[in-house]
C-alpha positions as CSV (number, residue, x, y, z in Angstrom):
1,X,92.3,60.8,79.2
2,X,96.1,60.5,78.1
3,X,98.3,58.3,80.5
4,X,100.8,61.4,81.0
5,X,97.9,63.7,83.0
6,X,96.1,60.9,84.3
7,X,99.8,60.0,86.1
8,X,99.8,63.5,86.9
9,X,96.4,64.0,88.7
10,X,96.9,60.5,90.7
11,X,100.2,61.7,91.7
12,X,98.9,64.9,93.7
13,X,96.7,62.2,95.5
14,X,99.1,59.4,96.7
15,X,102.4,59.3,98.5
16,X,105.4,58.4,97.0
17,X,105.5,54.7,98.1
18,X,101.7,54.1,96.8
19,X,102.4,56.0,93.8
20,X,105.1,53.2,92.9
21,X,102.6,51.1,93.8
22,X,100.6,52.1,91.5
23,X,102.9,52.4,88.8
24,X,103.2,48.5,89.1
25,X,99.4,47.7,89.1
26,X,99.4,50.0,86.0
27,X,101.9,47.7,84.2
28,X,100.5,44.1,85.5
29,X,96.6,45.5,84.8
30,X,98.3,45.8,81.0
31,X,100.1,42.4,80.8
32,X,96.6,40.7,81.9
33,X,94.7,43.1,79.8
34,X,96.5,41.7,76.7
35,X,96.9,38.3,77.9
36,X,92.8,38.4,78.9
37,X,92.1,40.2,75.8
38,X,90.1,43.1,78.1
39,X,90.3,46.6,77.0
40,X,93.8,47.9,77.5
41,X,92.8,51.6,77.6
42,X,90.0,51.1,80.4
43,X,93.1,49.0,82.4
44,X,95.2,51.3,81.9
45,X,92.7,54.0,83.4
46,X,91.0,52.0,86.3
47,X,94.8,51.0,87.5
48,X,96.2,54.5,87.6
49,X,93.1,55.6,89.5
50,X,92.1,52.6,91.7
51,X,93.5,54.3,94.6
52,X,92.5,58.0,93.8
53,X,91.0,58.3,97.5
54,X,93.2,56.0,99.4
55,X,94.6,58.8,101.6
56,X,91.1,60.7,101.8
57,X,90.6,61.8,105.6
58,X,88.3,59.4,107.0
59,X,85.8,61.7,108.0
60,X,85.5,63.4,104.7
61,X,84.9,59.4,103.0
62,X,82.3,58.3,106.0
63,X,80.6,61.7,104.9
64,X,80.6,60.7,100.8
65,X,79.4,57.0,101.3
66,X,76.7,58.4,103.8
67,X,75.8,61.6,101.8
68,X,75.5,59.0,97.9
69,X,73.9,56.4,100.0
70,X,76.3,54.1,99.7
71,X,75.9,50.8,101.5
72,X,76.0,52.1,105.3
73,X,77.0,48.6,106.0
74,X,80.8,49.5,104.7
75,X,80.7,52.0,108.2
76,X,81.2,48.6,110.3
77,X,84.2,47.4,108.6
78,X,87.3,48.5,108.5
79,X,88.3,51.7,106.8
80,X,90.3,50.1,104.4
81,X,87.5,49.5,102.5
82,X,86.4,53.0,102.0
83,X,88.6,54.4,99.6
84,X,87.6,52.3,96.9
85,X,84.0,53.2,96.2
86,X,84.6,56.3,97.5
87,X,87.2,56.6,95.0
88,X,84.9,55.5,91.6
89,X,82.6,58.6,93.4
90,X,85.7,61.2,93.3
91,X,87.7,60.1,90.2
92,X,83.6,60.4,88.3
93,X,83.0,64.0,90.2
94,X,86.5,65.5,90.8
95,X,88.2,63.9,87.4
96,X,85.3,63.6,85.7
97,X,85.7,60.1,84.2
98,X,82.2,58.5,83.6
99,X,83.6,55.6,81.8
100,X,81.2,52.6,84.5
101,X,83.1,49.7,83.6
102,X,86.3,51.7,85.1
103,X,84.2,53.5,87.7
104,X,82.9,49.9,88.9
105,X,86.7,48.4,88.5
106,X,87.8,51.0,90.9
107,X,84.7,50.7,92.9
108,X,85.5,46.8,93.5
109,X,89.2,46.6,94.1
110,X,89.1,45.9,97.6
111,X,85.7,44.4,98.1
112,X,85.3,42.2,94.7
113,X,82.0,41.2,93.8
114,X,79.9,38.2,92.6
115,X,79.7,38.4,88.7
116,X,82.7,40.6,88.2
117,X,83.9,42.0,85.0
118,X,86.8,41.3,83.0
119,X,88.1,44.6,83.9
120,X,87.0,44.3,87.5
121,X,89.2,40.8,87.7
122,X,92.0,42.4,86.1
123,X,92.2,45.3,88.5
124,X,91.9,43.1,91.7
125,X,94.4,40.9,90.4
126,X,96.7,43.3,89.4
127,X,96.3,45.4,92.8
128,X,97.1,42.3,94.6
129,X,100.0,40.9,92.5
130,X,101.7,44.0,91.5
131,X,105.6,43.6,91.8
132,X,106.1,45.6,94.4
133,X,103.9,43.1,96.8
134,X,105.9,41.0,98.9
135,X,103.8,38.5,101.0
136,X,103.2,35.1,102.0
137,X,101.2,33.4,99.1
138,X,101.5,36.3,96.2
139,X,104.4,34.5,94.4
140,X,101.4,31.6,93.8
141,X,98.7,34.2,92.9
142,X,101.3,35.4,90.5
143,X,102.2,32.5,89.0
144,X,98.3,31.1,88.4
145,X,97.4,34.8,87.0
146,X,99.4,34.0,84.2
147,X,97.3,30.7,83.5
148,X,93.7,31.6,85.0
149,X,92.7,34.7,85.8
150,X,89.6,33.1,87.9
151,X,91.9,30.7,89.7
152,X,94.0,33.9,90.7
153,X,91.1,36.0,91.8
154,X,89.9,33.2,93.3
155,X,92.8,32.6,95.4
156,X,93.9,36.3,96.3
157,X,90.4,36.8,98.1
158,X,90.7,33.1,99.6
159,X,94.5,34.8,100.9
160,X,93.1,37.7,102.1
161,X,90.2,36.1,104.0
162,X,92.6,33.9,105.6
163,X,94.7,37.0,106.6
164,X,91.6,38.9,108.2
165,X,90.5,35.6,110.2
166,X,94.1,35.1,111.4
167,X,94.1,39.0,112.8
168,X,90.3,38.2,114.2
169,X,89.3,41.0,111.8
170,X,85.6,41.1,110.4
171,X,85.3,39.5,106.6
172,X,83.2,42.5,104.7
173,X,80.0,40.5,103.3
174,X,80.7,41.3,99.8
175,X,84.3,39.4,99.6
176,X,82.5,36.4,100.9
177,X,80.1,36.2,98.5
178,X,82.7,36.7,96.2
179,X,84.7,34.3,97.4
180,X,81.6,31.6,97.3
181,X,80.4,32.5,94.1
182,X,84.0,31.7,92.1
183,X,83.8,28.7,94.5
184,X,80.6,27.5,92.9
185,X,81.3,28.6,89.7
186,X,84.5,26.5,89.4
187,X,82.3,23.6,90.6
188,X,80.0,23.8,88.1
């Protein structure tokens, strides 16, 4: 699918202010594409729709991850969480994009995952270091993105844990086994 009608359908979806947003985790999703030497089309792709569902009513994404027997678990964490494999479901069945590696980039952008992809690192990454984030700690992230994409995934889920443990917010299983996997990985 050409960047000009993907841009198009996304648009329809997002409000103005997340459609800038995702304008900027289109462009840093390419810079760490070429620097990574991932596939710049499937970046490209998997950035412009990683946040197809994000403003999804509730009800209609508890339905989808209860109706494809998604993990029911995701129903006791925050709602945050939802639109993103809710969102590899819709951009596959509404879009009809069937490309997996984007489907499980999208899929992962929130949660990450143990053994993630290039792609999949890129798109977290980029989500969470986009310019138009302005945060304690993303100027770091930023910085070691440009020297280790692991060391910046790494420390954007590290962040983010931090930030749900400060607000007394529940940690979603997946991004701590993330977390501890690139933990033991960069022991090893």
């Amino acid at each position: 699918m050409e960047r000009a009608k993907a841009l198009e359908i996304v648009k329809e979806q997002l409000t103005d202010h997340r459609y800038q947003h995702t304008l900027g985790v289109v462009e840093t999703a390419l810079k760490l594409a070429k620097k990574y030497g991932a596939n710049e089309k499937q970046a490209e792709l998997a950035a412009i729709f990683h946040d197809y569902a994000k403003f999804r009513p509730k009800e209609e994404m508890k339905q989808i991850i209860i109706q494809e027997r998604m993990p029911e678990e995701l129903l006791f964490y925050n709602s945050e969480l939802w639109h993103a494999p809710v969102g590899a479901y819709l951009v596959e069945n509404e879009v009809g994009i069937n490309d997996h590696e984007v489907l499980e980039a999208i899929r992962y952008h929130t949660s990450g995952r143990p053994q993630m992809s290039l792609l999949e690192k890129i798109i977290y990454v980029a989500d969470y270091i986009e310019p138009g984030r302005q945060f304690p700690g993303v100027d770091e992230v930023r910085q070691v993105a440009n020297k280790n994409l692991n060391e910046a995934l790494l420390l954007s889920i590290q962040n983010s844990i931090i930030f749900l443990v400060k607000k007394k917010r529940a940690v979603f299983p997946l991004t701590l086994e993330t977390y501890n996997y690139f933990i033991h990985i960069k022991e090893d």
